[in-house]
C-alpha positions in Angstrom: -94.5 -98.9 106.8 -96.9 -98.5 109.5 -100.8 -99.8 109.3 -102.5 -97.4 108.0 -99.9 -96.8 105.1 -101.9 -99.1 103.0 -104.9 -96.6 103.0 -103.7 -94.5 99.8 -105.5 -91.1 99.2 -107.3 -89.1 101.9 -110.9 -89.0 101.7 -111.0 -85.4 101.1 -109.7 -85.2 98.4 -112.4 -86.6 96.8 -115.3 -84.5 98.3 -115.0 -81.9 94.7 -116.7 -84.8 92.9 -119.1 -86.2 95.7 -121.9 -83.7 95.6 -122.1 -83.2 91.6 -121.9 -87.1 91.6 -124.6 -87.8 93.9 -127.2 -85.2 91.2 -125.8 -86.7 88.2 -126.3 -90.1 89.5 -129.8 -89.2 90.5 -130.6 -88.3 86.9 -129.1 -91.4 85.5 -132.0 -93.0 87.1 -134.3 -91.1 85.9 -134.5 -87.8 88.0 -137.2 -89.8 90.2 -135.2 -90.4 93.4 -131.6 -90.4 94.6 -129.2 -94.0 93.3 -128.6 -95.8 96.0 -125.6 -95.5 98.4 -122.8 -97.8 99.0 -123.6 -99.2 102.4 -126.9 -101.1 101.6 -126.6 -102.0 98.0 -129.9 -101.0 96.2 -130.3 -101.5 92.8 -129.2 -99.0 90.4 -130.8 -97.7 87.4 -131.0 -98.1 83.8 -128.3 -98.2 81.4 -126.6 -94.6 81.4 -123.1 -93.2 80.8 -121.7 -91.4 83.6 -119.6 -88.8 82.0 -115.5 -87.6 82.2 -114.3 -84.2 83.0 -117.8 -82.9 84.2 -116.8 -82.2 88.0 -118.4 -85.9 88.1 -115.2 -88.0 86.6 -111.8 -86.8 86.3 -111.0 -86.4 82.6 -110.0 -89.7 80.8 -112.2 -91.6 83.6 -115.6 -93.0 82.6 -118.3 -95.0 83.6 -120.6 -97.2 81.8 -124.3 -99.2 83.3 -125.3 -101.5 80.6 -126.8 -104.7 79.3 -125.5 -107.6 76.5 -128.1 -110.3 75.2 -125.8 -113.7 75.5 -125.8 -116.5 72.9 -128.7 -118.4 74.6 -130.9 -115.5 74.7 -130.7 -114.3 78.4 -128.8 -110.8 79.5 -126.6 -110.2 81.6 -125.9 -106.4 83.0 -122.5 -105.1 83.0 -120.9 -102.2 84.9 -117.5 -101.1 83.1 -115.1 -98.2 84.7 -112.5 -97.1 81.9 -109.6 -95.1 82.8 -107.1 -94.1 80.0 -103.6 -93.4 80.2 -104.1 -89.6 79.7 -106.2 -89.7 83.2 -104.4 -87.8 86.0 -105.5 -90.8 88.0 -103.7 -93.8 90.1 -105.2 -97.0 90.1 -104.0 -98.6 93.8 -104.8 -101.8 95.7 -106.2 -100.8 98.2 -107.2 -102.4 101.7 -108.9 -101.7 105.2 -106.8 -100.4 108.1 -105.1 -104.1 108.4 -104.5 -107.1 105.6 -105.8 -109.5 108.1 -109.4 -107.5 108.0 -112.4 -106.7 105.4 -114.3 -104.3 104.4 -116.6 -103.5 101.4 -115.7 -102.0 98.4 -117.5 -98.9 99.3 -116.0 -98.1 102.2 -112.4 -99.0 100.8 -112.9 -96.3 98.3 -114.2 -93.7 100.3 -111.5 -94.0 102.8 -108.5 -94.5 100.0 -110.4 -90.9 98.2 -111.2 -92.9 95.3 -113.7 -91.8 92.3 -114.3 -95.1 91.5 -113.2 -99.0 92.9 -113.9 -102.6 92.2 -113.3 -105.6 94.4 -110.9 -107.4 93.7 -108.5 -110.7 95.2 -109.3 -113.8 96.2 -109.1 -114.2 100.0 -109.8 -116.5 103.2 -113.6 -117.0 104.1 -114.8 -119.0 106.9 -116.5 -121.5 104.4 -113.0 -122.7 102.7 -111.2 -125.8 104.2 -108.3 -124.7 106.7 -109.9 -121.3 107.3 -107.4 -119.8 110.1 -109.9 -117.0 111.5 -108.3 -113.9 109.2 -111.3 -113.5 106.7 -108.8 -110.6 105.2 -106.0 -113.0 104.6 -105.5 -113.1 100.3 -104.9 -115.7 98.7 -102.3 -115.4 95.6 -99.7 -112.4 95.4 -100.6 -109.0 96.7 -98.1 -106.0 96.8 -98.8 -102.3 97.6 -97.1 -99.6 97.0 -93.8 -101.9 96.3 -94.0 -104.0 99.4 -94.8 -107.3 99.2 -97.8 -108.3 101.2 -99.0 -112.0 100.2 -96.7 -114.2 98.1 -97.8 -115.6 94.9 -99.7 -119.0 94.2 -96.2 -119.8 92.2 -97.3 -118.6 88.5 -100.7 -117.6 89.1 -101.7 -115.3 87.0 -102.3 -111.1 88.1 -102.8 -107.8 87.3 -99.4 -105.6 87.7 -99.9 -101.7 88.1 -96.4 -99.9 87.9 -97.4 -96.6 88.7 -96.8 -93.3 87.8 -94.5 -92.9 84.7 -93.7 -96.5 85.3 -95.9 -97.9 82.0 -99.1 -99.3 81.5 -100.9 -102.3 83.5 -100.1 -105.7 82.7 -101.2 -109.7 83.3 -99.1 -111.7 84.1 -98.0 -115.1 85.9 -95.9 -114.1 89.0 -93.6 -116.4 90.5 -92.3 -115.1 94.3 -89.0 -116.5 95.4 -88.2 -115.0 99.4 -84.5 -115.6 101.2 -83.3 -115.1 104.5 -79.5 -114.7 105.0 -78.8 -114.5 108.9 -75.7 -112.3 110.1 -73.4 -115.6 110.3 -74.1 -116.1 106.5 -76.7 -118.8 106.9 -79.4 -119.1 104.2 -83.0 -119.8 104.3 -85.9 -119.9 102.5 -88.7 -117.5 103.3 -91.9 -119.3 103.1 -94.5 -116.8 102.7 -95.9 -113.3 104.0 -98.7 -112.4 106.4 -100.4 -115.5 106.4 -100.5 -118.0 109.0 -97.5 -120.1 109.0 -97.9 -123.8 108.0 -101.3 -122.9 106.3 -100.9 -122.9 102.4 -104.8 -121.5 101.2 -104.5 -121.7 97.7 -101.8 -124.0 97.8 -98.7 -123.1 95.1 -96.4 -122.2 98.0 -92.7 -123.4 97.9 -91.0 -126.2 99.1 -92.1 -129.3 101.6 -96.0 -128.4 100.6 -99.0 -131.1 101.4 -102.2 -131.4 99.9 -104.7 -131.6 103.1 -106.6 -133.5 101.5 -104.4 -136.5 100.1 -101.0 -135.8 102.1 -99.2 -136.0 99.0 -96.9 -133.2 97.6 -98.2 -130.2 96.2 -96.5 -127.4 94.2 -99.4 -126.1 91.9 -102.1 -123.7 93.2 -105.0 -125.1 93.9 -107.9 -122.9 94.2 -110.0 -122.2 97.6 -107.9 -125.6 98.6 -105.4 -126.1 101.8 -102.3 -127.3 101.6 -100.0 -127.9 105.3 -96.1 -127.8 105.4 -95.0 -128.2 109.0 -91.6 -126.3 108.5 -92.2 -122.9 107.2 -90.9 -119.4 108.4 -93.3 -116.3 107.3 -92.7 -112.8 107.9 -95.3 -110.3 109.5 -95.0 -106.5 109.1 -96.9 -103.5 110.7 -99.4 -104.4 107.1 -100.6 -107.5 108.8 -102.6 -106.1 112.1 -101.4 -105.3 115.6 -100.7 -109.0 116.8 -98.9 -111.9 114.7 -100.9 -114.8 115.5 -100.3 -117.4 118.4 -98.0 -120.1 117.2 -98.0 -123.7 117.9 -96.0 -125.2 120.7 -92.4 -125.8 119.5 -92.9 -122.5 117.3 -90.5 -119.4 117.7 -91.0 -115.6 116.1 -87.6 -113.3 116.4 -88.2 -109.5 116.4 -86.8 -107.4 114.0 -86.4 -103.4 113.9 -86.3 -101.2 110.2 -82.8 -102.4 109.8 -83.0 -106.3 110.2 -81.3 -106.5 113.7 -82.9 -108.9 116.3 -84.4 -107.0 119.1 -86.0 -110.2 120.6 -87.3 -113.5 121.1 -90.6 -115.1 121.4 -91.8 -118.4 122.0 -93.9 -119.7 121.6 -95.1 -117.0 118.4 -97.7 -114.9 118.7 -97.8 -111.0 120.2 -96.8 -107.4 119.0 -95.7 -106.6 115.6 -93.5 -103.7 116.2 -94.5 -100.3 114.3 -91.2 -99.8 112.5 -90.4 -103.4 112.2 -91.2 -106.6 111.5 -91.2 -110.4 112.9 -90.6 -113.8 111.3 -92.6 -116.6 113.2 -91.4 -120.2 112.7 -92.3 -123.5 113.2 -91.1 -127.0 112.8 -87.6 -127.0 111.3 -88.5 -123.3 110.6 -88.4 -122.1 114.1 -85.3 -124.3 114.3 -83.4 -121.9 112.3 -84.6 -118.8 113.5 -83.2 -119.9 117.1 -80.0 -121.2 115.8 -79.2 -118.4 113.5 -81.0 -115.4 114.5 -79.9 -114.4 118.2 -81.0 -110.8 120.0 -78.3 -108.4 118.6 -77.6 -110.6 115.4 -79.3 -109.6 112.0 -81.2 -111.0 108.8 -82.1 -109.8 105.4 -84.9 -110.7 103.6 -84.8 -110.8 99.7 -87.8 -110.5 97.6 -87.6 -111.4 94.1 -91.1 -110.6 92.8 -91.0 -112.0 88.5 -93.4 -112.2 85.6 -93.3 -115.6 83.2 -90.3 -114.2 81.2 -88.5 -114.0 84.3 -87.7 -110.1 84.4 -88.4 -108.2 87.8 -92.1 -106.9 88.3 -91.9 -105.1 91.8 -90.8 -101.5 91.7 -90.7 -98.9 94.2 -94.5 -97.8 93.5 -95.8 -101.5 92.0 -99.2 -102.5 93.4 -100.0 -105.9 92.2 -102.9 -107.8 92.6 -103.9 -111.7 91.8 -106.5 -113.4 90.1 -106.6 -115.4 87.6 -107.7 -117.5 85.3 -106.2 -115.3 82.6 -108.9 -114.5 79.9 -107.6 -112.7 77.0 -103.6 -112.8 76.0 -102.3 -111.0 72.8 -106.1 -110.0 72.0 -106.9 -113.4 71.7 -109.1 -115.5 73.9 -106.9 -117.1 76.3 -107.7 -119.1 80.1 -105.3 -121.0 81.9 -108.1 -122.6 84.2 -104.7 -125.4 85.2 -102.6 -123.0 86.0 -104.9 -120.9 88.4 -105.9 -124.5 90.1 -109.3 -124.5 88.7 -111.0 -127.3 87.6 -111.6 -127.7 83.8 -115.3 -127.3 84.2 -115.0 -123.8 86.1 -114.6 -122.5 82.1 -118.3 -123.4 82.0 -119.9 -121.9 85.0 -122.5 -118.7 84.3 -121.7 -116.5 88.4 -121.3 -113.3 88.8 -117.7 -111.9 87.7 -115.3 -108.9 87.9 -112.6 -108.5 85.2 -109.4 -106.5 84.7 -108.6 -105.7 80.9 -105.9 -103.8 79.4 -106.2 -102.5 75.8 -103.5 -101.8 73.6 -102.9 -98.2 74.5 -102.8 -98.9 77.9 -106.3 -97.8 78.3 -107.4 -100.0 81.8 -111.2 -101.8 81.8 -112.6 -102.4 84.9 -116.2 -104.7 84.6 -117.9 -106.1 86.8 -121.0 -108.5 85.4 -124.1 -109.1 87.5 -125.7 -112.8 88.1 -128.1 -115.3 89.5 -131.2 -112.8 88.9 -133.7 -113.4 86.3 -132.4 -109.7 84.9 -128.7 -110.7 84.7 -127.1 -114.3 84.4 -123.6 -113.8 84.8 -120.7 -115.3 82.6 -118.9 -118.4 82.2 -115.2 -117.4 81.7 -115.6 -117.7 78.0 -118.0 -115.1 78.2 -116.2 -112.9 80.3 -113.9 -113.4 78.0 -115.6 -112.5 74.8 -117.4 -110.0 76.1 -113.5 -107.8 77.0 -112.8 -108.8 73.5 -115.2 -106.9 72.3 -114.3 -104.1 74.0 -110.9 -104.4 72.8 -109.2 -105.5 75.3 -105.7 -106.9 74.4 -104.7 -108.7 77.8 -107.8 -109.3 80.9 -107.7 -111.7 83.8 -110.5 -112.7 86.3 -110.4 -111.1 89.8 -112.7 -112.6 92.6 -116.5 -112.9 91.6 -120.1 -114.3 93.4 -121.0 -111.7 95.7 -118.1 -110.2 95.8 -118.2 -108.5 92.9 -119.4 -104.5 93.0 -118.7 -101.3 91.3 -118.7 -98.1 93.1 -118.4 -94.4 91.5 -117.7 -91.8 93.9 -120.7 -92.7 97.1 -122.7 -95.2 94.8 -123.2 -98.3 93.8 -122.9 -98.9 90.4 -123.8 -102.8 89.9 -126.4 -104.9 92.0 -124.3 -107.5 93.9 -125.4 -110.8 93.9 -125.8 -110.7 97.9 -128.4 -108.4 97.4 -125.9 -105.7 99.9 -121.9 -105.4 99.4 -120.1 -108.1 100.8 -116.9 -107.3 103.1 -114.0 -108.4 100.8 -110.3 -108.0 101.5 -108.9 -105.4 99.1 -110.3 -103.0 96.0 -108.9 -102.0 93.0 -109.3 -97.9 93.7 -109.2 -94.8 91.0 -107.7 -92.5 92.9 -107.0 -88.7 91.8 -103.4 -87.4 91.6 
C-alpha cells in the first residue's frame, strides 16, 4: 500500500453535488449571503435540514443544523449527518497524505471526494506528556481499508465499519494481539504500529509497559497519558510517511520487501520506508531480536489478530476501524465505560464540545457533532451526549475526539461552529463517500 492509498475517493467525484450544495446552503441561511467555507470556519446559520436525493445529498444521506434546551436551561447546538443503510454511500476513515500528519476535516473530505465528514480519533498534540513530534500519530486502534495502522489501547472501545455488503457499523472494545515469527521459527511479540517505539501515548499497550509518571506497570489505557517500555519492536509501512523515525543508540530497524524477506539493515533506526514494503525498528531487547533473528536474505511474518470483546475477528479485507471511546449507549441503554477508556470518573461530568458515532437498530449510522464553550451552545457532559443519541434512537454510540476538534462538513461547508473559532488540523475524518 503506498501513501497515498489511504486517500479513498477522488475529489471529482464529488464536484455533481458541490455547486447545488453551495446555493442550497446559501438558502439555509437565509438567502442573505453565501455559508461559510471549510478553511476559515465561520459560523453557520440557523437550524435547517439539508435535504437527500436533491443533487445536494445522495439518497438515504441527510443533514440536520439544530438546537436542544438541556436540563439546566442552557442550549446547546447540534450538527447530526444520518446515512442509512439504503445510501449508495461508504463511510471510510480517512487521513492526509501520511498517518504521521494532520489536516482539517475539510480538507480531508474534499480530497477523500466526500459529501459529508466528521473528525474523528484521538491523536498526539504537542501539549500531551511524551509528545514525540508526530502531531498525526493516533492514539487507540486505527485500521483502513483492512490494514492495520495504530494498535488498540487493549479494549478500548471503537467504531468498526465492515464495508460494503459486509453489515452494519458496530462499537466495540478491540483488543490487538501482533506476532513476528522469523524464518528460523523464532517468535516475537509485535509491539505496536506507526508509532514511535518505546513511546506508549495512551498507554494499554502490551507487555513490559511503565507508567511515566510512577514507573510502575501499566496495562490499562490511560487517556492523553505516556507510558515507556524500553524493549519494543514496531512496524512502519509506506502509511506512516517517507522516513521511520531516528532511533536511539543501541536501536536497529530491518528492511522488509511485500513478501517479508529482509532486504537490509539499519542501525541505528531511522531512514526510508520502502514503497512496497515495510520496516520493523527495535530497541532495547527488541532490536536484540531483530539482529539475532532477522538477517538480509532471511524472512518474517507479521500476524495481526484484530478482535472485538467476544473475541471473534473484526478486521476484514475492507474494515476501517476507528477508536474512541468512552462508550455511550450499549443495547439502547445508556452505557459509559469512562475505566475502561482510562478516563477519570469525573470526565462523565464535564459540559466540552463533542462528536459522537451512533448506530440505530437498522443500521442507520448517526454522526453528531455538539458545539460548546459559547454563550449560544454549552456542550455536553457524556451523559448528555448520551441522552441526547438516545433520543435519536440510537441503539449502540461511542465518543470520538471532541474540544476543538470537533466539526461537521457537508460537501465545501461547514456545518457546526468549532470551538477554535477556525477548524483545527486533526489526524483522521470519518468521510461519506459516494460509491
Amino acid at each position: 500500500m503506498g501513501p497515498g492509498h489511504l486517500r479513498k475517493g477522488s475529489p471529482a467525484r464529488r464536484g455533481r453535488w458541490a455547486g447545488p450544495l453551495l446555493a442550497l446552503l446559501a438558502c439555509v441561511q437565509g438567502c442573505a449571503g453565501p455559508a461559510s467555507t471549510t478553511g476559515d470556519g465561520a459560523v453557520p446559520g440557523p437550524p435547517r435540514t439539508i435535504a437527500e436525493c436533491s443533487h445536494v445529498l445522495p439518497c438515504g444521506v441527510t443533514a440536520e443544523r439544530f438546537s436542544r434546551r438541556l436540563e439546566d436551561g442552557r442550549n446547546v447546538r447540534i450538527s447530526l449527518v444520518v446515512v442509512r443503510p439504503s445510501a449508495r454511500v461508504d463511510v471510510r476513515v480517512v487521513h492526509g497524505e501520511h498517518v504521521a500528519t494532520t489536516d482539517t476535516v475539510g480538507r480531508l473530505a474534499h480530497e477523500a471526494g466526500a459529501v459529508a465528514a466528521v473528525n474523528g480519533s484521538f491523536f498526539a498534540t504537542d501539549e500531551l506528556p511524551g509528545y514525540a513530534g508526530y502531531p498525526g500519530d493516533v492514539l487507540g486502534v486505527e485500521a483502513v481499508d483492512g490494514r492495520l495502522v495504530s494498535e488498540a489501547a487493549d479494549g478500548g472501545t471503537a467504531l468498526v465499519l465492515p464495508g460494503a455488503g459486509g453489515g452494519p457499523p458496530q462499537v466495540d472494545e478491540v483488543t490487538t494481539r501482533l506476532t513476528l515469527r522469523a524464518g528460523d521459527g523464532a517468535l516475537r511479540e509485535l509491539d505496536g504500529v506507526d508509532r514511535v517505539p518505546g513511546r506508549v501515548l495512551g498507554c494499554g499497550g502490551t507487555g513490559g509497559d511503565l507508567s511515566a509518571v510512577t514507573r510502575k506497570p501499566e496495562s490499562r489505557p490511560r487517556h492523553n497519558q505516556l507510558c515507556v517500555d524500553g524493549s519494543e519492536i514496531v512496524a512502519f509501512g509506506p502509511e506512516w510517511g517517507a522516513r521511520s523515525p531516528k532511533g536511539p543508540a543501541g536501536s536497529a530497524e530491518v528492511l522488509l520487501d511485500g513478501h517479508g524477506k529482509v532486504t537490509g539493515v539499519r542501525r541505528p533506526a531511522g531512514g526510508p520506508v520502502p514503497r512496497d514494503g515495510s520496516t520493523l525498528v527495535g530497541v532495547g531487547g527488541g532490536a536484540g531480536w531483530l539482529l539475532a533473528h532477522a538477517p538480509v536474505g532471511g524472512h518474517v511474518a507479521q500476524d495481526t489478530r484484530v478482535t472485538g470483546r467476544d473475541g471473534r475477528s473484526l478486521l476484514g479485507r475492507h474494515t476501517d476501524i476507528l477508536g474512541g471511546g468512552p462508550a455511550l449507549v450499549r443495547g439502547g441503554k445508556e452505557w459509559i465505560n469512562t475505566a475502561a477508556n482510562g478516563f477519570a470518573p469525573g470526565a462523565r461530568d464535564e459540559r466540552e464540545p463533542r462528536t459522537v458515532a451512533a448506530v440505530k437498530k437498522d443500521g442507520t449510522l448517526l454522526l453528531a457533532v455538539f458545539d460548546g464553550r459559547s454563550r449560544s451552545s454549552a456542550g455536553v457532559t457524556l451523559v448528555e451526549a448520551a441522552r441526547e443519541v438516545l433520543r435519536l434512537g440510537a441503539v449502540d454510540a461511542l465518543n470520538l475526539d471532541g474540544g476543538g476538534s470537533s466539526t461537521a462538513v457537508v460537501g465545501d461547508e461547514l456545518l457546526n461552529k468549532p470551538s477554535d473559532g477556525r477548524q483545527r488540523r486533526v489526524a483522521d475524518a470519518l468521510a461519506v463517500v459516494p460509491r
